[in-house]
FIRO-293456 format. One record per residue (C-alpha): x, y, z; residue in three letters; residue number from 1; chain. Coordinates in Angstrom, 1 decimal, always signed. Each point is the difference from the previous one (the first is absolute). Last residue first. Layout:
+--------+--------+--------+-----+-----+-------+
:     px :     py :     pz : res :   n : chain :
+--------+--------+--------+-----+-----+-------+
:      X :      Y :      Z : Ala : NUM :     A :
...
+--------+--------+--------+-----+-----+-------+
# end
This chain:
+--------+--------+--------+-----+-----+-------+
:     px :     py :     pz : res :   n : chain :
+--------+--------+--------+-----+-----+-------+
:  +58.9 :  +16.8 :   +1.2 : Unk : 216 :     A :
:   -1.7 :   +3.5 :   +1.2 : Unk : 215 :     A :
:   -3.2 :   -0.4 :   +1.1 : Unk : 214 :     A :
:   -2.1 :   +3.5 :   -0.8 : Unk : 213 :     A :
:   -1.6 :   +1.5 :   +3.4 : Unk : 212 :     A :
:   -3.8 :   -0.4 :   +0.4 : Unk : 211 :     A :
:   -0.9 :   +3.7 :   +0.4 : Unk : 210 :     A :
:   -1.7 :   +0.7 :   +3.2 : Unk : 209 :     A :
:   -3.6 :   +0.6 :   -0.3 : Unk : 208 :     A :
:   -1.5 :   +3.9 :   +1.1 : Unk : 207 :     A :
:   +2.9 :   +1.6 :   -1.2 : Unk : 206 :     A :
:   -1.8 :   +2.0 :   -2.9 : Unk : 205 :     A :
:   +1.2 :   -1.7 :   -2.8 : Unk : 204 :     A :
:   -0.4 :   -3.5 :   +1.8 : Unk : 203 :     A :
:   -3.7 :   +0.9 :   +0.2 : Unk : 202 :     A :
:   -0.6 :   +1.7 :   -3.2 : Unk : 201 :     A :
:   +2.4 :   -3.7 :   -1.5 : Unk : 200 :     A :
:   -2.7 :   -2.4 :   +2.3 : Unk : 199 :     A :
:   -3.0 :   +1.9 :   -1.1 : Unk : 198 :     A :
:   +1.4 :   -0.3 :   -3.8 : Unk : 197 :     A :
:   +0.4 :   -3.7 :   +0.7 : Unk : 196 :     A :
:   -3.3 :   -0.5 :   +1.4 : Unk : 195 :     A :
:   -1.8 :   +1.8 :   -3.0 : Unk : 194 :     A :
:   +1.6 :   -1.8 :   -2.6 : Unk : 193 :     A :
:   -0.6 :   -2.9 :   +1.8 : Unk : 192 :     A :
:   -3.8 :   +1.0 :   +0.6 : Unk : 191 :     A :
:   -0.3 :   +1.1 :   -3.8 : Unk : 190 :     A :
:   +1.2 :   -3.7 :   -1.0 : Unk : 189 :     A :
:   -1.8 :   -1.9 :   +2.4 : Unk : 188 :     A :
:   -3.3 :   +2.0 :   -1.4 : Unk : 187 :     A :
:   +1.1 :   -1.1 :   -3.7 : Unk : 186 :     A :
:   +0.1 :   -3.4 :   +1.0 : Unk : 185 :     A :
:   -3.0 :   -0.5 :   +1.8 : Unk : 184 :     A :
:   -2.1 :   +2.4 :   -2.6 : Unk : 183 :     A :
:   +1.6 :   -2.6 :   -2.7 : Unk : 182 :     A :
:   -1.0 :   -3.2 :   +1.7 : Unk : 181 :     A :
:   -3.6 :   +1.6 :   +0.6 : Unk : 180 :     A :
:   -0.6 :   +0.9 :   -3.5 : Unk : 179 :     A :
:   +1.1 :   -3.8 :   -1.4 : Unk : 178 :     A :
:   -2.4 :   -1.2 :   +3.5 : Unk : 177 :     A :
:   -2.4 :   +1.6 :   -1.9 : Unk : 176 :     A :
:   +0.4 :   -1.1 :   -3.2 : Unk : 175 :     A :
:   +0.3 :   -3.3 :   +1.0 : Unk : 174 :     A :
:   -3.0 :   +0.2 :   +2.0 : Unk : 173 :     A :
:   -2.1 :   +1.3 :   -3.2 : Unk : 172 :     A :
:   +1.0 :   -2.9 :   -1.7 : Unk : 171 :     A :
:   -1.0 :   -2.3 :   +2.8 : Unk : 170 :     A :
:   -3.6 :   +1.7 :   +0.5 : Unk : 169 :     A :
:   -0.2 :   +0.0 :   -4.0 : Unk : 168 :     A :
:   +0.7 :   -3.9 :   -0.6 : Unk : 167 :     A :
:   -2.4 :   -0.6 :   +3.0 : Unk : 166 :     A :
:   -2.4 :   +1.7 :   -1.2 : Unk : 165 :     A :
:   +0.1 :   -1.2 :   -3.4 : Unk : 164 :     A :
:   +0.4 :   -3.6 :   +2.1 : Unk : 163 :     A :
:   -3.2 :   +0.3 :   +2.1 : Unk : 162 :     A :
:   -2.4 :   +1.3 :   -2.2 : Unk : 161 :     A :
:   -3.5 :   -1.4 :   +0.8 : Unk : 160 :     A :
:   +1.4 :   -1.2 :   +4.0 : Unk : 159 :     A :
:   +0.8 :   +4.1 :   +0.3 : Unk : 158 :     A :
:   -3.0 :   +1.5 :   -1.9 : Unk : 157 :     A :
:   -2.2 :   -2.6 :   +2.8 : Unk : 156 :     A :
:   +2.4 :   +1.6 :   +3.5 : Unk : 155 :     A :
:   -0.4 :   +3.6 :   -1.9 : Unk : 154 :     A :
:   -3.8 :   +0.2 :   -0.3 : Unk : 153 :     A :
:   -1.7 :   -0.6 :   +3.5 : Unk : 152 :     A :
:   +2.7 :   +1.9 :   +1.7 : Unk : 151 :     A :
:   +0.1 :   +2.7 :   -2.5 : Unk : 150 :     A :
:   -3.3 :   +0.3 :   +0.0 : Unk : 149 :     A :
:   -0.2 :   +0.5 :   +3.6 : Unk : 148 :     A :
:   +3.1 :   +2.3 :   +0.3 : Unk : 147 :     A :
:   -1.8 :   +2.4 :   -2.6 : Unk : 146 :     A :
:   -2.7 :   -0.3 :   +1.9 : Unk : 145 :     A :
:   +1.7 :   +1.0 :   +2.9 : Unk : 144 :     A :
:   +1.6 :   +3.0 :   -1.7 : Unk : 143 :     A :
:   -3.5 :   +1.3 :   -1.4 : Unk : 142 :     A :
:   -1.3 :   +0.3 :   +3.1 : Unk : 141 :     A :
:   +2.6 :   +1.5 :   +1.9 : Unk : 140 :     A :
:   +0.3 :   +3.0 :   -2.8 : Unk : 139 :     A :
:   +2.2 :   -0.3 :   -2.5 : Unk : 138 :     A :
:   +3.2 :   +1.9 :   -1.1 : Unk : 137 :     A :
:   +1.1 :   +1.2 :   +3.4 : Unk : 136 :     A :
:   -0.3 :   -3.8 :   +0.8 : Unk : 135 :     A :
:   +2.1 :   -0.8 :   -2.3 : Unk : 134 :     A :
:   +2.8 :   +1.3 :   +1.0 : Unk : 133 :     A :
:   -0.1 :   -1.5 :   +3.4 : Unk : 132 :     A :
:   -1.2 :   -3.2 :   -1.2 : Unk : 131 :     A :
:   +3.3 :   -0.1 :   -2.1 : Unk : 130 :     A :
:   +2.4 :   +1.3 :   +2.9 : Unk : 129 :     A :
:   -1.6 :   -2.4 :   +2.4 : Unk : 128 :     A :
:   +1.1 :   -2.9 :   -3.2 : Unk : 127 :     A :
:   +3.0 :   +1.5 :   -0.6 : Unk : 126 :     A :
:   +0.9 :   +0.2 :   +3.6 : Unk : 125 :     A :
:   -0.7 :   -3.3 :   +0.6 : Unk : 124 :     A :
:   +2.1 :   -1.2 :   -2.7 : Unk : 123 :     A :
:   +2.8 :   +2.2 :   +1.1 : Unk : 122 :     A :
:   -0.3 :   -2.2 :   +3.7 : Unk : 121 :     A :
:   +0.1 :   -3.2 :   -1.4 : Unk : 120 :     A :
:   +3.0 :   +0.5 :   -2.2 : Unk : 119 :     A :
:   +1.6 :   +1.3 :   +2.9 : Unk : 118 :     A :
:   -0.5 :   -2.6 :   +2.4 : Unk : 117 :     A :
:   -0.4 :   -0.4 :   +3.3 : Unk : 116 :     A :
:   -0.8 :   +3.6 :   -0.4 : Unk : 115 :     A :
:   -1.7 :   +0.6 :   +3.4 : Unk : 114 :     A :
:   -3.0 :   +1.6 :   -1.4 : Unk : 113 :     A :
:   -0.6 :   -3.0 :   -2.5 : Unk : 112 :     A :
:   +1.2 :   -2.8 :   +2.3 : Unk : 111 :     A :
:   -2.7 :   +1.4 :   +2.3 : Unk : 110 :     A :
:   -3.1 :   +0.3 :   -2.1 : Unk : 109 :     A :
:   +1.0 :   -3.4 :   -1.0 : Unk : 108 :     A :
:   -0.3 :   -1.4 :   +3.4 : Unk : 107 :     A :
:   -3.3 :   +2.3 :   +0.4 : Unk : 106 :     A :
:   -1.4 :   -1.3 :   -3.2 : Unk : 105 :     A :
:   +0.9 :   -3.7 :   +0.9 : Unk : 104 :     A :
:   -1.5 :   +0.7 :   +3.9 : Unk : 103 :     A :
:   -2.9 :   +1.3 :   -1.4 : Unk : 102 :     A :
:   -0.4 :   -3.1 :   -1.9 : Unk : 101 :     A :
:   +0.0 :   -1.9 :   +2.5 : Unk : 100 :     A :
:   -2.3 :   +1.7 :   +2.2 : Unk :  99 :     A :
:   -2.5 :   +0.1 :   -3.2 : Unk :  98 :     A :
:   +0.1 :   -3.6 :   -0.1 : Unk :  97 :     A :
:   -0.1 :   -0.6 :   +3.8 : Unk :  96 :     A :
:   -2.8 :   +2.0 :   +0.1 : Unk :  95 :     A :
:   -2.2 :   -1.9 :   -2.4 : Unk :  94 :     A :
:   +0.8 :   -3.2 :   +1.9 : Unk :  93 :     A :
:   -0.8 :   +1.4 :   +3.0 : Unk :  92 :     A :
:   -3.8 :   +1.4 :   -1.1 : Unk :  91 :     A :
:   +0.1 :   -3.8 :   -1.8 : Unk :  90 :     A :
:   +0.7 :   -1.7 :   +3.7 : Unk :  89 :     A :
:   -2.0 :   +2.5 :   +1.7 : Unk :  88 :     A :
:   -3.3 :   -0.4 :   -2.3 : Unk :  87 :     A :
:   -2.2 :   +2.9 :   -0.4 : Unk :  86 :     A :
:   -3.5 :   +0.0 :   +0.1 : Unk :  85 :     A :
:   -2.0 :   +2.2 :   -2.0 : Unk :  84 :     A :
:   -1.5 :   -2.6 :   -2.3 : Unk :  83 :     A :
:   -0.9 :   -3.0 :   +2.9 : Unk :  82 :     A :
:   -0.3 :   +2.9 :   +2.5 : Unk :  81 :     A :
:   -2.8 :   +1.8 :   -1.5 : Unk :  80 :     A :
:   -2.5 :   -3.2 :   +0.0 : Unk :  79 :     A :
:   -2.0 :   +1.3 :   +3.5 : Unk :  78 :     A :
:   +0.5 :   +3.2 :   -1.3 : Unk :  77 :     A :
:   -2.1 :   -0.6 :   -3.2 : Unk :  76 :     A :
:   -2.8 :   -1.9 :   +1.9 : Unk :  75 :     A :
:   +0.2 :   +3.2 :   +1.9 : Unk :  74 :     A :
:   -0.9 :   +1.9 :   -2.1 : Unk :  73 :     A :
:   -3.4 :   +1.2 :   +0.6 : Unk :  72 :     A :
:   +0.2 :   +0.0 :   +4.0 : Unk :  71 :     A :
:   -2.6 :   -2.4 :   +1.4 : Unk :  70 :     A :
:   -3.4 :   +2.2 :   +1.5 : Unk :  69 :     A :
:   -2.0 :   -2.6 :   -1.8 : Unk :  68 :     A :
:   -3.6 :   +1.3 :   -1.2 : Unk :  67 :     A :
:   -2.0 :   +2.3 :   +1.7 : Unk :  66 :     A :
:   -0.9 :   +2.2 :   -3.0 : Unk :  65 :     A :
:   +1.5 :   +3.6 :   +2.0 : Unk :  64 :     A :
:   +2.5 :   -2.4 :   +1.4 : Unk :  63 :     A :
:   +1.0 :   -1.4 :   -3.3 : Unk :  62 :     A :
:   +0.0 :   +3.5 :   -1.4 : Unk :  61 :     A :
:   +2.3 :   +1.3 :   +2.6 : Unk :  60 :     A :
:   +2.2 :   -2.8 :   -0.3 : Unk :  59 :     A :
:   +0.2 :   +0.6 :   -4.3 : Unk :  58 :     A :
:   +0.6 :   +3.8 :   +0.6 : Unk :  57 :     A :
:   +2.7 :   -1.0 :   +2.5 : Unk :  56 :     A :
:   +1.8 :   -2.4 :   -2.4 : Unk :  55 :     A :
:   -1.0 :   +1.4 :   -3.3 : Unk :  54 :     A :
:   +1.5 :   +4.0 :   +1.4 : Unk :  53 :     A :
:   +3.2 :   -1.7 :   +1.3 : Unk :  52 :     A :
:   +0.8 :   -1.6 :   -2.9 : Unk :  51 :     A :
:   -0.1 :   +2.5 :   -1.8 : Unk :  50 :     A :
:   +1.6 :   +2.1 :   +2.2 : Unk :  49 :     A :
:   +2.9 :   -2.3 :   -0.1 : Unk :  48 :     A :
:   +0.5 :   -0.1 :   -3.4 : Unk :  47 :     A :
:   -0.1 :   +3.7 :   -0.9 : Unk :  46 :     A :
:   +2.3 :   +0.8 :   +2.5 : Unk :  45 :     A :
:   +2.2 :   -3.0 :   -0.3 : Unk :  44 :     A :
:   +0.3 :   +0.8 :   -3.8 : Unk :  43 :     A :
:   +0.4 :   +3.9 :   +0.7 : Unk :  42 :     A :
:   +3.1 :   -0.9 :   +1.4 : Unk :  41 :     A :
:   +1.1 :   -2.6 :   -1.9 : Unk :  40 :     A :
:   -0.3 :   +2.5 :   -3.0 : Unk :  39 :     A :
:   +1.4 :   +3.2 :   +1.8 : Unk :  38 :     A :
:   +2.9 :   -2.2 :   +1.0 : Unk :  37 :     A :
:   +0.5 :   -1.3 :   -3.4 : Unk :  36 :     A :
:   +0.2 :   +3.9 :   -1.6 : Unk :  35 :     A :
:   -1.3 :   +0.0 :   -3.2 : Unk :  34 :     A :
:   +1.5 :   +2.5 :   -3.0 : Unk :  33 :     A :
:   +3.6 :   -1.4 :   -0.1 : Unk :  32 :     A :
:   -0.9 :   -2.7 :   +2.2 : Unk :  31 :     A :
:   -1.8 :   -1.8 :   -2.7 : Unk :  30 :     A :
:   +3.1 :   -0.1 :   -2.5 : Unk :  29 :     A :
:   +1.7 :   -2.5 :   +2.5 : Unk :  28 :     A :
:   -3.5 :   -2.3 :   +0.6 : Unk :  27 :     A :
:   -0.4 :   -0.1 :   -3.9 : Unk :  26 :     A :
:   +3.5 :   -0.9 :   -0.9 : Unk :  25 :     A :
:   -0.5 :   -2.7 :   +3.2 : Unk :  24 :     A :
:   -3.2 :   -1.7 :   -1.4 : Unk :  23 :     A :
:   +1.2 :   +0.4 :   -3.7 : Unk :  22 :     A :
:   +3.1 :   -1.6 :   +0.7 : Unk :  21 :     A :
:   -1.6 :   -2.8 :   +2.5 : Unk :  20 :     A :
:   -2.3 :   -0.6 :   -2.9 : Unk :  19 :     A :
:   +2.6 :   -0.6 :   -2.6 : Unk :  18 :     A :
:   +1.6 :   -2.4 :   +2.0 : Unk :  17 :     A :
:   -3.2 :   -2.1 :   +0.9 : Unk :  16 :     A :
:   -1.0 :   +0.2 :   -4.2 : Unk :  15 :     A :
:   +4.0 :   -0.8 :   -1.0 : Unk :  14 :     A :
:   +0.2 :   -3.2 :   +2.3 : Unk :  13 :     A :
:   +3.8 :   -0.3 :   -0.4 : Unk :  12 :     A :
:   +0.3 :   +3.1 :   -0.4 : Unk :  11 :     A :
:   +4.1 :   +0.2 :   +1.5 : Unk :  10 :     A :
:   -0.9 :   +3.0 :   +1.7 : Unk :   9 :     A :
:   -3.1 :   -2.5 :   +2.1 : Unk :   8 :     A :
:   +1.6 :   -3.0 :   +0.1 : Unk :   7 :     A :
:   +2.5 :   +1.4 :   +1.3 : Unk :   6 :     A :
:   -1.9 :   +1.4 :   +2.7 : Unk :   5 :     A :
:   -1.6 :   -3.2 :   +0.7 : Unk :   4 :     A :
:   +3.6 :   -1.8 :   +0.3 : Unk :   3 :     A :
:   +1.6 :   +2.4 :   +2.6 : Unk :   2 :     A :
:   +2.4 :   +2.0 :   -1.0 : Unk :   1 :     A :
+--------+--------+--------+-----+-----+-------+
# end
């Protein structure tokens, strides 16, 4: 994590992360009745007519009033690239970050499928399984915000309570791994009880030679 983004779940500057919440609740509940394409689309329309109707209106008007026949904006093109240009070695920086961390997700991603290990792995599954359910509870919308609140609120609830929490996460792991223990045993116990009556059926029926009794 990098250090702005803590700073930002951790509230550390409360007004900044409070406006980043609002900002992203608001962009995630917008596209439930807004569609962002249809916006930046009709943006660029709107925008670029505009500015096409000022430039040529303004170049027919100069030469109707024979005054300079210099495009409008250009002092504003001329300054364009200071703003709009983009620096390679930032640009590279930027994608180095997010190549790295592709390759974390994607190294994970892989461990995860490939059960390198099961505890892992039934994690994962509770978690896909969770979203799963609950997205037939809530729509799209309402999930992600959910996520985003939780995000901004659990990481700050955490640091506030961190030993009841702590004290309940480890009870509740004892408990658990109590529960496991005793399915673990009780599952060795039906499958030797199972084993051993497959091995009699079979012997019964000729299928497995008897082991012959030693006789001292």
């Amino acid at each position: 994590m990098t250090p702005r983004l803590k700073s930002l779940v951790l509230w550390e500057r409360p007004a900044v992360s409070g406006g980043v919440l609002a900002s992203s609740l608001a962009l995630v509940l917008s596209c439930r009745w807004i569609s962002l394409l249809n916006v930046a689309c009709a943006a660029f329309v709107f925008g670029i007519s505009a500015s096409f109707v000022y430039v040529n209106g303004l170049l027919v008007f100069n030469r109707i009033t024979n005054k300079s026949a210099a495009r409008p904006l250009e002092k504003y093109y001329s300054r364009s690239a200071e703003f709009l240009h983009v620096e390679a070695d930032r640009l590279h920086r930027r994608v180095d970050y997010i190549t790295d961390g592709l390759n974390i997700v994607l190294t994970e991603l892989a461990k995860v499928v490939l059960v390198e290990d099961n505890k892992r792995s039934l994690k994962f599954i509770g978690i896909f399984y969770a979203i799963w359910t609950l997205r037939t509870w809530f729509s799209t919308t309402t999930l992600l915000s959910l996520i985003l609140v939780s995000l901004f609120a659990a990481p700050r609830l955490y640091l506030d309570n961190q030993a009841l929490i702590d004290a309940q996460v480890a009870k509740t792991s004892d408990l658990v791994q109590a529960h496991v223990g005793k399915g673990r045993q009780v599952a060795q116990e039906q499958w030797s009880s199972v084993y051993n009556k497959a091995e009699q059926f079979a012997k019964d029926k000729g299928l497995l030679k008897k082991t012959p009794l030693k006789t001292e």
